[in-house]
CHARMM internal coordinates of N, CA and C (Angstrom, degrees):
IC EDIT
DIST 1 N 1 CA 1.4461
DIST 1 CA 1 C 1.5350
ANGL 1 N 1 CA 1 C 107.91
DIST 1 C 2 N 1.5758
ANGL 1 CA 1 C 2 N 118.98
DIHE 1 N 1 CA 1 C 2 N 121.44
DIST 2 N 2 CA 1.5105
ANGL 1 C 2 N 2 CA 109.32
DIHE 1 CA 1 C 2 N 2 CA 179.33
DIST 2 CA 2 C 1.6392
ANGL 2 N 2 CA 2 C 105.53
DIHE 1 C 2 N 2 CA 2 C -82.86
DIST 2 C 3 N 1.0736
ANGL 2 CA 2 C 3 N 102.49
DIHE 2 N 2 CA 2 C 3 N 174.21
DIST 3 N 3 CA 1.8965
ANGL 2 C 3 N 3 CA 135.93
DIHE 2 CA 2 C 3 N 3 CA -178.31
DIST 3 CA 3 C 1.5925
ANGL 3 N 3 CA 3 C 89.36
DIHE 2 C 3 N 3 CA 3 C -44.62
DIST 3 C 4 N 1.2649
ANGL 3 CA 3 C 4 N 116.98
DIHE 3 N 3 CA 3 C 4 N -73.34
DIST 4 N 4 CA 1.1930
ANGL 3 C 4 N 4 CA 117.20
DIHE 3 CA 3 C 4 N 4 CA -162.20
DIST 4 CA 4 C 1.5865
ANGL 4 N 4 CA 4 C 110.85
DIHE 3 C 4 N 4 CA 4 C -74.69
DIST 4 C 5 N 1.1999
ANGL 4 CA 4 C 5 N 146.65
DIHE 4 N 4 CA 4 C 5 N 4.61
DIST 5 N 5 CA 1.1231
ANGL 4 C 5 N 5 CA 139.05
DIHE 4 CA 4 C 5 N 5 CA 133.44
DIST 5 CA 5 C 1.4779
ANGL 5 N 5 CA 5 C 134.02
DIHE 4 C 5 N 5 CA 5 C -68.97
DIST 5 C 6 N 1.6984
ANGL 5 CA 5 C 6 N 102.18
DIHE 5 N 5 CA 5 C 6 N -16.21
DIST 6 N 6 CA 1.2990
ANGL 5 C 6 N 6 CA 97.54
DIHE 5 CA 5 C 6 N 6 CA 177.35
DIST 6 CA 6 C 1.7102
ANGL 6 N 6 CA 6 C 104.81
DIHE 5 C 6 N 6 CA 6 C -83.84
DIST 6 C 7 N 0.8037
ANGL 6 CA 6 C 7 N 99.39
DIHE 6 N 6 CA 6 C 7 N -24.08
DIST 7 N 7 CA 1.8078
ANGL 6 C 7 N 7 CA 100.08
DIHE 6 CA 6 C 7 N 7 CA -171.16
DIST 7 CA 7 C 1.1050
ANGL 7 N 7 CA 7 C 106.06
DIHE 6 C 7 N 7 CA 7 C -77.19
DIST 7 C 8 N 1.3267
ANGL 7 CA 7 C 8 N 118.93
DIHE 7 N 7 CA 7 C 8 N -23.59
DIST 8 N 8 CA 1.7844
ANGL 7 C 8 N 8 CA 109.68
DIHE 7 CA 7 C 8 N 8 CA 170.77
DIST 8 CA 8 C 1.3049
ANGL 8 N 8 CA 8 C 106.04
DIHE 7 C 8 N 8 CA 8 C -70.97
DIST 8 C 9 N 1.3835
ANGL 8 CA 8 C 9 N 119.71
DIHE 8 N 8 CA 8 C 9 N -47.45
DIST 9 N 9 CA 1.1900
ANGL 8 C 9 N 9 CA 112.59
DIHE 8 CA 8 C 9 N 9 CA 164.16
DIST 9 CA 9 C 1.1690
ANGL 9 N 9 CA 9 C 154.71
DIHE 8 C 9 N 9 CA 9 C -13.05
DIST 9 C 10 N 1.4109
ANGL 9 CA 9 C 10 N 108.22
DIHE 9 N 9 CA 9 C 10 N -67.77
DIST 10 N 10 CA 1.1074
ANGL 9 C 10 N 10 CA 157.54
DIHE 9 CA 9 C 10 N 10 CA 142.31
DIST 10 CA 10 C 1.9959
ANGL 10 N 10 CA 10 C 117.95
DIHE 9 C 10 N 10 CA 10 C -19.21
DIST 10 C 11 N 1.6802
ANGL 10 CA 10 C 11 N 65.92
DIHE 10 N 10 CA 10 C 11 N -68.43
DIST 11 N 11 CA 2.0561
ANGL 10 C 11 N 11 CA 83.27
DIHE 10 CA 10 C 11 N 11 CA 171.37
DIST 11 CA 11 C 1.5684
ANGL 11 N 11 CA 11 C 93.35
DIHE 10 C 11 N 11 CA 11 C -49.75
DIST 11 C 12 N 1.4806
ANGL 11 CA 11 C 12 N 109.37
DIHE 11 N 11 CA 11 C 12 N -63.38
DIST 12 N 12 CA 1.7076
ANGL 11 C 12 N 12 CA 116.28
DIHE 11 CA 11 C 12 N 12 CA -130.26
DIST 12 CA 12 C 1.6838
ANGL 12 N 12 CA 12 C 82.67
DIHE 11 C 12 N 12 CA 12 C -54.35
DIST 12 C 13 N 1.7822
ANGL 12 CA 12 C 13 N 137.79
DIHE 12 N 12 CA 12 C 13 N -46.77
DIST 13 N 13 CA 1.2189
ANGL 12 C 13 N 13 CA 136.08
DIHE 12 CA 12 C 13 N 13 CA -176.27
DIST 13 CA 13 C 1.2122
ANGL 13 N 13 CA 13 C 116.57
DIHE 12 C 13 N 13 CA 13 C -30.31
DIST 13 C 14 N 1.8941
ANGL 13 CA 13 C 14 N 105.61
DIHE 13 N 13 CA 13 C 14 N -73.94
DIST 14 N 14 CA 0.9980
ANGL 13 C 14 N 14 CA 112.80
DIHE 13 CA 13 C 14 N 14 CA -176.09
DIST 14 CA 14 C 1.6092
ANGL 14 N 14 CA 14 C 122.78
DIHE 13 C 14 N 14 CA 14 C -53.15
DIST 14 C 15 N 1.5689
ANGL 14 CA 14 C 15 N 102.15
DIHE 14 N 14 CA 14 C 15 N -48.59
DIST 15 N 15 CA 1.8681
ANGL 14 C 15 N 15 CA 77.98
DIHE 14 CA 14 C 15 N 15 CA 161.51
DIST 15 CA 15 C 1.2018
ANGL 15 N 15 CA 15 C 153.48
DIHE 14 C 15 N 15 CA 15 C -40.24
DIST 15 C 16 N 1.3879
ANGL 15 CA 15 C 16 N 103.83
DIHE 15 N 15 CA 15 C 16 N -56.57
DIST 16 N 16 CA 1.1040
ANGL 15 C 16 N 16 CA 111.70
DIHE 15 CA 15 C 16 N 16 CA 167.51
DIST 16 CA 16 C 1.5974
ANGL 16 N 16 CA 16 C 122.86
DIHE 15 C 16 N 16 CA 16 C -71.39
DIST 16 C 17 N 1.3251
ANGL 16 CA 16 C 17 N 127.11
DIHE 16 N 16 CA 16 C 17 N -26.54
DIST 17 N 17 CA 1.7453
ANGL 16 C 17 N 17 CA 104.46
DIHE 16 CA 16 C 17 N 17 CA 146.06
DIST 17 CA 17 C 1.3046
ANGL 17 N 17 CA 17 C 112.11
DIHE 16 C 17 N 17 CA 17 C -51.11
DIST 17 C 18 N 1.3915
ANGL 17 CA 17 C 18 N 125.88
DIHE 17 N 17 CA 17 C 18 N -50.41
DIST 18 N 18 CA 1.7116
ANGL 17 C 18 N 18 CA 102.02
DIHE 17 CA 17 C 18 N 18 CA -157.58
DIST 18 CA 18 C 1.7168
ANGL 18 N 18 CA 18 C 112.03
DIHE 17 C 18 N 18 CA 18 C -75.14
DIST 18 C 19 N 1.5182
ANGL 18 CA 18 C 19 N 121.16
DIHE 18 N 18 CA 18 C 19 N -0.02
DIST 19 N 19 CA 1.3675
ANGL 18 C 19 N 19 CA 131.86
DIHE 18 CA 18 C 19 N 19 CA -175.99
DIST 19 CA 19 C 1.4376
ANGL 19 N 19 CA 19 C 86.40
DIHE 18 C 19 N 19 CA 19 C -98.14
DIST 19 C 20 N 1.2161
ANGL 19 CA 19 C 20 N 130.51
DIHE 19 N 19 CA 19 C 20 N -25.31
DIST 20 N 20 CA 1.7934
ANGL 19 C 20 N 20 CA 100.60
DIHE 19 CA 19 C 20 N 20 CA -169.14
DIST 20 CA 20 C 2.0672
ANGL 20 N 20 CA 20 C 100.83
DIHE 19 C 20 N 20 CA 20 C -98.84
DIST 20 C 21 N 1.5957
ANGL 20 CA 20 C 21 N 98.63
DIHE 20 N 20 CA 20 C 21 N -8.22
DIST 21 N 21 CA 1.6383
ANGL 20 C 21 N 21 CA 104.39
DIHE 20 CA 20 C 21 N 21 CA 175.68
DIST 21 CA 21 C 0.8497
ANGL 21 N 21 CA 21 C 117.58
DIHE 20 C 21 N 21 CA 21 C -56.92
DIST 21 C 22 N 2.2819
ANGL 21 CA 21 C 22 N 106.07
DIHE 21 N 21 CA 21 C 22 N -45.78
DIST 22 N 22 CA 1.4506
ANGL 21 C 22 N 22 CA 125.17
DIHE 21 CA 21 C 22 N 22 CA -149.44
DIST 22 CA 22 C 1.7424
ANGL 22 N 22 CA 22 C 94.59
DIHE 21 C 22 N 22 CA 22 C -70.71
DIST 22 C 23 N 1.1691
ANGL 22 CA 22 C 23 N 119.91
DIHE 22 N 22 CA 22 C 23 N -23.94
DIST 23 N 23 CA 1.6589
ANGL 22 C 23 N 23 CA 119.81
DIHE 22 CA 22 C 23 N 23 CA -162.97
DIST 23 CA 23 C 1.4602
ANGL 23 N 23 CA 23 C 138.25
DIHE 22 C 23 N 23 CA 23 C -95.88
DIST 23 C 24 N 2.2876
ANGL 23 CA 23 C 24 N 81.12
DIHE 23 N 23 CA 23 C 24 N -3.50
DIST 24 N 24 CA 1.4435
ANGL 23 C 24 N 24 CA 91.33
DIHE 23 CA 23 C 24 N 24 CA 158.52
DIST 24 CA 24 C 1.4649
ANGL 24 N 24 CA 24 C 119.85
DIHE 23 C 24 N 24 CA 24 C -76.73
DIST 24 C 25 N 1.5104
ANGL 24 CA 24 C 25 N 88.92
DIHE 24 N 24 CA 24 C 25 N 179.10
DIST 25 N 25 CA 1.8531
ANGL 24 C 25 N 25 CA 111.25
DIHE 24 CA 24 C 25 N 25 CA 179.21
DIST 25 CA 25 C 1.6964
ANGL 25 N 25 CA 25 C 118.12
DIHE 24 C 25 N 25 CA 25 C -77.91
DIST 25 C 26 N 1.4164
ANGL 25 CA 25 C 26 N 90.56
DIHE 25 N 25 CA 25 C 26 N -16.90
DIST 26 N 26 CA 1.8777
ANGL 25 C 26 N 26 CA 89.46
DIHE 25 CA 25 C 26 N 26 CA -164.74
DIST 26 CA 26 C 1.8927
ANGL 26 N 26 CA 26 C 74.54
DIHE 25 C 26 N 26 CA 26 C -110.77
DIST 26 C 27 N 0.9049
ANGL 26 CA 26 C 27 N 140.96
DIHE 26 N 26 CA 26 C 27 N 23.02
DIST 27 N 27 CA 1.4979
ANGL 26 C 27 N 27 CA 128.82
DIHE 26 CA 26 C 27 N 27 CA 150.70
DIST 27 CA 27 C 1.4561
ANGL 27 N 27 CA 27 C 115.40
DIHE 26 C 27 N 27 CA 27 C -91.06
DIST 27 C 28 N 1.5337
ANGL 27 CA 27 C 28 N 95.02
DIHE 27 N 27 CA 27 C 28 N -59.21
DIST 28 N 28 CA 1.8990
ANGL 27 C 28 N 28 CA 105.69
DIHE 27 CA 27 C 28 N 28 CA 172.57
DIST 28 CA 28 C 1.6443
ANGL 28 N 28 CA 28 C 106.67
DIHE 27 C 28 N 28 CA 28 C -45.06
DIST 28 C 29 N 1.6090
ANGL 28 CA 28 C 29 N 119.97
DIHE 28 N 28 CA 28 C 29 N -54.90
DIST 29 N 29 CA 1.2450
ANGL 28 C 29 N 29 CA 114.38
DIHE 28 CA 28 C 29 N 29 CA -173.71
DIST 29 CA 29 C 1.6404
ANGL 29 N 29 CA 29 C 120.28
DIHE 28 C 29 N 29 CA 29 C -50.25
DIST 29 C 30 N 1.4432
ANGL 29 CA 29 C 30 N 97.26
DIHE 29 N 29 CA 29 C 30 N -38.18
DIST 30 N 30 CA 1.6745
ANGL 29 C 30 N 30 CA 126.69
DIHE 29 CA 29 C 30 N 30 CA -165.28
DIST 30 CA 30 C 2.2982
ANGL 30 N 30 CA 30 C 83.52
DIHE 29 C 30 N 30 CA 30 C -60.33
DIST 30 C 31 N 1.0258
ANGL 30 CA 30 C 31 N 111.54
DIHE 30 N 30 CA 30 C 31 N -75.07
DIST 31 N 31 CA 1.0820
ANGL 30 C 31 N 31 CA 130.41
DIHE 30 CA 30 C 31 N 31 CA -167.24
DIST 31 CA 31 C 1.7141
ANGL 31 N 31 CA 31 C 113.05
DIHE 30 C 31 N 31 CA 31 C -53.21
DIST 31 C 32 N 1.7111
ANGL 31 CA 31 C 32 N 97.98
DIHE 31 N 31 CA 31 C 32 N -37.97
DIST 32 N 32 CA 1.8871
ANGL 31 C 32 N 32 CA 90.90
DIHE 31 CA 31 C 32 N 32 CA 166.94
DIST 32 CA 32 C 1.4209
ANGL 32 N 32 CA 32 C 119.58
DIHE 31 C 32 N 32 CA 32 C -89.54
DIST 32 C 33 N 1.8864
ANGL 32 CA 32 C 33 N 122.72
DIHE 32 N 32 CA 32 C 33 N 7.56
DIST 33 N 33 CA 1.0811
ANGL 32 C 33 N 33 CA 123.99
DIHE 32 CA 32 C 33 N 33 CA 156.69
DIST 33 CA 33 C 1.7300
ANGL 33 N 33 CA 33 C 119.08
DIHE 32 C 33 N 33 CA 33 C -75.85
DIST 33 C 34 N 1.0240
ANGL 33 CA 33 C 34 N 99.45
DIHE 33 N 33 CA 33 C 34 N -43.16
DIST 34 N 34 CA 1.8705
ANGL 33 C 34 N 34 CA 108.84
DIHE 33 CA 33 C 34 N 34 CA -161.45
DIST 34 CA 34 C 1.4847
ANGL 34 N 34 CA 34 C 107.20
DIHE 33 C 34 N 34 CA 34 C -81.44
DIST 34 C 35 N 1.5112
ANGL 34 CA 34 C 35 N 127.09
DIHE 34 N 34 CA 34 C 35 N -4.91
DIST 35 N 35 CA 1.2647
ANGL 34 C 35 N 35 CA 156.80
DIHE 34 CA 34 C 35 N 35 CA 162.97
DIST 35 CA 35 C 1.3794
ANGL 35 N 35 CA 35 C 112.88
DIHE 34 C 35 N 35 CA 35 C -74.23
DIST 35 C 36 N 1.4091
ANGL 35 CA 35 C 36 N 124.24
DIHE 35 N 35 CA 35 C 36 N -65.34
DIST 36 N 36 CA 1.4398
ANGL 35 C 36 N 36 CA 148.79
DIHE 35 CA 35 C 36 N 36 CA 177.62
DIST 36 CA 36 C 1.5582
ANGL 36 N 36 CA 36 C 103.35
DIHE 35 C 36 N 36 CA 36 C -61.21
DIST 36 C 37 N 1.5055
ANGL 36 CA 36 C 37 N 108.84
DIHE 36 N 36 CA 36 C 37 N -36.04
DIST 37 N 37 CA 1.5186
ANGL 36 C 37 N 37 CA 94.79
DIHE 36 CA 36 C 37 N 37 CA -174.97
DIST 37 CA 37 C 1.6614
ANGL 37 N 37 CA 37 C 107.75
DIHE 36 C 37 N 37 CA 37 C -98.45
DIST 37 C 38 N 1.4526
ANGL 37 CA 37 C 38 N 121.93
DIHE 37 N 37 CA 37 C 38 N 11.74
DIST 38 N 38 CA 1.2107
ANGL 37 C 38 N 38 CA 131.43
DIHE 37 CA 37 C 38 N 38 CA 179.04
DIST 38 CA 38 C 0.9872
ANGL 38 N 38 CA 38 C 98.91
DIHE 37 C 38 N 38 CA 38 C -100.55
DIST 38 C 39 N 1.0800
ANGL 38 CA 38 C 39 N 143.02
DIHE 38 N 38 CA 38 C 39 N -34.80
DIST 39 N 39 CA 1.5625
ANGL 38 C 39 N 39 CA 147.95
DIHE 38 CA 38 C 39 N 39 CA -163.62
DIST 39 CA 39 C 1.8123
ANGL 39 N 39 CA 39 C 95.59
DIHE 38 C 39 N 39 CA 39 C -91.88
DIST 39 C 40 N 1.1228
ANGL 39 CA 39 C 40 N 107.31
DIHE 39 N 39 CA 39 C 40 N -39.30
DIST 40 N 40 CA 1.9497
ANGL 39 C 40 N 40 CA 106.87
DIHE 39 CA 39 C 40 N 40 CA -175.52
DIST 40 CA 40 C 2.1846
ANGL 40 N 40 CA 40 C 93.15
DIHE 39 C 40 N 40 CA 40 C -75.11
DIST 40 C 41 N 1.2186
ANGL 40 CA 40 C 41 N 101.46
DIHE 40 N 40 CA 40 C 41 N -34.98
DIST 41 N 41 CA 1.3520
ANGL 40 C 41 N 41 CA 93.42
DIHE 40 CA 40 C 41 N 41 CA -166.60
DIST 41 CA 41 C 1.7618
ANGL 41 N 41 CA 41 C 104.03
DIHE 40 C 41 N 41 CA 41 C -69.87
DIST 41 C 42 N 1.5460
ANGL 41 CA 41 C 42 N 127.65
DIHE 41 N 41 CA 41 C 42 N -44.53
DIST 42 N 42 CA 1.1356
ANGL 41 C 42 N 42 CA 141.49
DIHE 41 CA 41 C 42 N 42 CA 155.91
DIST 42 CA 42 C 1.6052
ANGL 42 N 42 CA 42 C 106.45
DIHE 41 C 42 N 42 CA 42 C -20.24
DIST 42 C 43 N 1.5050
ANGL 42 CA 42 C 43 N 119.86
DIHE 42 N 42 CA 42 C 43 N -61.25
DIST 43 N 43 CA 0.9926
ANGL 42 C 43 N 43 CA 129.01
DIHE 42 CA 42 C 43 N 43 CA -149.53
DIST 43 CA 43 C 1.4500
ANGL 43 N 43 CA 43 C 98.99
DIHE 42 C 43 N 43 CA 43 C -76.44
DIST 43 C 44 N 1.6698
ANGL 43 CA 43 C 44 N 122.12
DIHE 43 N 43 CA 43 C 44 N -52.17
DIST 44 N 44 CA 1.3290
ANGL 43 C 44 N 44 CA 96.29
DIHE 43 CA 43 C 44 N 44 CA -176.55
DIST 44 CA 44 C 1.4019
ANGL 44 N 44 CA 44 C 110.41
DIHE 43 C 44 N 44 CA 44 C -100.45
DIST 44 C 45 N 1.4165
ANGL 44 CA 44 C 45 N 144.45
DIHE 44 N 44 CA 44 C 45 N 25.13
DIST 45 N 45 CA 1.4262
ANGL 44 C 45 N 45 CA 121.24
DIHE 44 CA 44 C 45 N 45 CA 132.36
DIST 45 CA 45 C 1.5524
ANGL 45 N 45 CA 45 C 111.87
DIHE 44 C 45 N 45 CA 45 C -50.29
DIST 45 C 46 N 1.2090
ANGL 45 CA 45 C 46 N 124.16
DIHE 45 N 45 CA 45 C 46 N -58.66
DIST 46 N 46 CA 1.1423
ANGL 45 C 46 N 46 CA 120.78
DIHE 45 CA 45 C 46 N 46 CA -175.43
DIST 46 CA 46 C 1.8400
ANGL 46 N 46 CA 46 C 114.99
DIHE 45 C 46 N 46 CA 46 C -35.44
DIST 46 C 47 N 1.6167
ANGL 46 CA 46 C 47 N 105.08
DIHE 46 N 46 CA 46 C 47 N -51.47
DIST 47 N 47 CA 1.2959
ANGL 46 C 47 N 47 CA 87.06
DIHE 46 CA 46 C 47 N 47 CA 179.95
DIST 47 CA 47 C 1.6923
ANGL 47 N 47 CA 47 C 117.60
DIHE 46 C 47 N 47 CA 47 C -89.69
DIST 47 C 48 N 1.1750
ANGL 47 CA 47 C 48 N 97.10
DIHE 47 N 47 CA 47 C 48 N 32.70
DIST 48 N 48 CA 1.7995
ANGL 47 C 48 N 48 CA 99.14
DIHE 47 CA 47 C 48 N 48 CA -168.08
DIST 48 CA 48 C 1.6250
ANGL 48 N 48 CA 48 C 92.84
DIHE 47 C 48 N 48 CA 48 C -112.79
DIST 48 C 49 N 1.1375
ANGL 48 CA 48 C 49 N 113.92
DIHE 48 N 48 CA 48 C 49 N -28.32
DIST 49 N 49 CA 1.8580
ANGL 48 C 49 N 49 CA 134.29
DIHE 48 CA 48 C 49 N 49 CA 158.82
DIST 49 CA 49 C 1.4318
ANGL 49 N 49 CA 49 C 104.81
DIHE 48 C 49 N 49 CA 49 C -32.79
DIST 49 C 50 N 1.2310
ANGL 49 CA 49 C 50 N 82.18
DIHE 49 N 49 CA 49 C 50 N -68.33
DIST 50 N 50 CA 2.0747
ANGL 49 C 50 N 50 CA 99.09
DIHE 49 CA 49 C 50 N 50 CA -155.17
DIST 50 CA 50 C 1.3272
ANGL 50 N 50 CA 50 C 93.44
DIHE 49 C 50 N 50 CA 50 C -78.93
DIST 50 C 51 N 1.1820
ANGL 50 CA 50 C 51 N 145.53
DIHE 50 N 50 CA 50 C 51 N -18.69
DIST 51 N 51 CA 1.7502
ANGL 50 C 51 N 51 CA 132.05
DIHE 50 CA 50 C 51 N 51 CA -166.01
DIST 51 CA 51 C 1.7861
ANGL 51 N 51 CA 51 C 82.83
DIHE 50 C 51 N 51 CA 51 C -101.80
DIST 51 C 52 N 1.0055
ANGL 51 CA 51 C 52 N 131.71
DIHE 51 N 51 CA 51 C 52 N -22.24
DIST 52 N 52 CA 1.9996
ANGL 51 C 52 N 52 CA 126.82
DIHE 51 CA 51 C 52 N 52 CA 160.79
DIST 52 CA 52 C 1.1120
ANGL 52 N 52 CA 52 C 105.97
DIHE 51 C 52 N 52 CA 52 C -60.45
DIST 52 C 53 N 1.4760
ANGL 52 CA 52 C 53 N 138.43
DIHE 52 N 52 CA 52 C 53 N -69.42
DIST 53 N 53 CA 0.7351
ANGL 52 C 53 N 53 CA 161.60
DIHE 52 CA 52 C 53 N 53 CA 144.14
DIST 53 CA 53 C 1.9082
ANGL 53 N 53 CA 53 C 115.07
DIHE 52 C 53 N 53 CA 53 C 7.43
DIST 53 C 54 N 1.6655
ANGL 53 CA 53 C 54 N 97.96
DIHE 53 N 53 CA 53 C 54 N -93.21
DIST 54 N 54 CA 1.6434
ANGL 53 C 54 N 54 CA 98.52
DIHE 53 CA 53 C 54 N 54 CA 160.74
DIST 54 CA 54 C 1.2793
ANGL 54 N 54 CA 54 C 113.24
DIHE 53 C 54 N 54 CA 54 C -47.51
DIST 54 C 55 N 1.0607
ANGL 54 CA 54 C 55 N 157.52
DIHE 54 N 54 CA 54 C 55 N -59.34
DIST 55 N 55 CA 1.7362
ANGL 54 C 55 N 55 CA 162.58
DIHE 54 CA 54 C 55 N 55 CA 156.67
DIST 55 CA 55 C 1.5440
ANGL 55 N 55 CA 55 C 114.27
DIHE 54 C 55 N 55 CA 55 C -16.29
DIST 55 C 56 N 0.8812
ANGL 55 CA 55 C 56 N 105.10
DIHE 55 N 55 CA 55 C 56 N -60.06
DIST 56 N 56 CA 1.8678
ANGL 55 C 56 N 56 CA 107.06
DIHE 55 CA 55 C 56 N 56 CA 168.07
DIST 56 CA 56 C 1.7041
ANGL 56 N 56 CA 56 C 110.79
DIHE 55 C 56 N 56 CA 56 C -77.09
DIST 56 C 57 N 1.4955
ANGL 56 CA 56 C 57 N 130.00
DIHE 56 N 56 CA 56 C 57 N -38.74
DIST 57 N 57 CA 1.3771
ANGL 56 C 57 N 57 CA 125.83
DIHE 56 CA 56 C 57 N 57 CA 151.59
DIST 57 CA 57 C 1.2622
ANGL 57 N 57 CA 57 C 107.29
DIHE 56 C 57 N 57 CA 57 C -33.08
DIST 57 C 58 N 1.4953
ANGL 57 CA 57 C 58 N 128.31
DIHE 57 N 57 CA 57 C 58 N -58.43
DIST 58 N 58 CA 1.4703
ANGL 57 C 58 N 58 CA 122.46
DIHE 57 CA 57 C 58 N 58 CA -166.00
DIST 58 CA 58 C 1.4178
ANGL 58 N 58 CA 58 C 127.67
DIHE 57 C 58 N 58 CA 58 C -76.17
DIST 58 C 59 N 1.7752
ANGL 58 CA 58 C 59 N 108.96
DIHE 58 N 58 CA 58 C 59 N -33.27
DIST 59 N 59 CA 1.2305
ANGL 58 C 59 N 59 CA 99.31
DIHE 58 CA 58 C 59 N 59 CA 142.65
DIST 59 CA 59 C 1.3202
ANGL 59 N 59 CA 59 C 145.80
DIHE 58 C 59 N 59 CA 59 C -78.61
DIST 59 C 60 N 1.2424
ANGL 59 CA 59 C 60 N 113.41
DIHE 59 N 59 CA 59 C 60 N -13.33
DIST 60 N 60 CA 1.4691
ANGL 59 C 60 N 60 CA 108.11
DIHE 59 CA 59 C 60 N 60 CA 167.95
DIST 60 CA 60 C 1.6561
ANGL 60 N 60 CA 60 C 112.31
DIHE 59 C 60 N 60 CA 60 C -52.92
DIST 60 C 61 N 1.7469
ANGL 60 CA 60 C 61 N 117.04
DIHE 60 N 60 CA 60 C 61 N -44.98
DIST 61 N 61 CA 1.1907
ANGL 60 C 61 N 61 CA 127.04
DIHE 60 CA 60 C 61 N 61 CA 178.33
DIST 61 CA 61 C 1.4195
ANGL 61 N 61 CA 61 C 123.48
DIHE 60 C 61 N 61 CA 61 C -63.08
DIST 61 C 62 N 1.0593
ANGL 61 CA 61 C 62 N 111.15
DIHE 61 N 61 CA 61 C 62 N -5.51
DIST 62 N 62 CA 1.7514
ANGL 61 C 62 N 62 CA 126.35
DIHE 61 CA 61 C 62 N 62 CA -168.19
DIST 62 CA 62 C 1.5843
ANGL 62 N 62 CA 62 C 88.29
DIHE 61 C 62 N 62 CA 62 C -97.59
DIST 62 C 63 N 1.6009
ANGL 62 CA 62 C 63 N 106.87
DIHE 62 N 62 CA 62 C 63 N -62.45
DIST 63 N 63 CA 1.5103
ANGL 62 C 63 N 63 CA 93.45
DIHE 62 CA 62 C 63 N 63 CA -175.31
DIST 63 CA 63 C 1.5353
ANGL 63 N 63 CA 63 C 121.32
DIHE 62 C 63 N 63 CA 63 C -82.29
DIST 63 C 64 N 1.0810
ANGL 63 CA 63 C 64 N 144.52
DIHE 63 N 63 CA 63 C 64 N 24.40
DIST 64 N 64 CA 1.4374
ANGL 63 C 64 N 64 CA 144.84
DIHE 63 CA 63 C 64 N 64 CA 121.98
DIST 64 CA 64 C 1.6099
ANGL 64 N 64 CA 64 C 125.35
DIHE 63 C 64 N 64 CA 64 C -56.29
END
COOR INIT
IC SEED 1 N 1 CA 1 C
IC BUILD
């Protein structure tokens, strides 16, 4: 068997573990956590933005 048949080989395994991984339940779950907490982390920079944001608005207005 040459080199380059084993690595296809090889591949064809590993694919097909990571296709029979992708279709579990504790993957999907895995995947609607690390999503959910990107989207919560998104969320409060955003409001950690705008309260910087209002804060330098207010001093700018202080010093006028």
């Amino acid at each position: 068997m040459t080199d380059g048949c084993k690595k296809f080989l090889w591949g064809m395994a590993a694919g097909l573990a990571a296709a029979a991984f992708i279709k579990t339940d504790t993957f999907k779950k895995g995947c609607s956590k690390i999503v959910a907490g990107g989207l919560q982390l998104k969320d409060d920079a955003k409001e950690y933005f705008e309260t910087i944001k209002e804060d330098a608005e207010d001093v700018k207005a202080e010093k006028k």
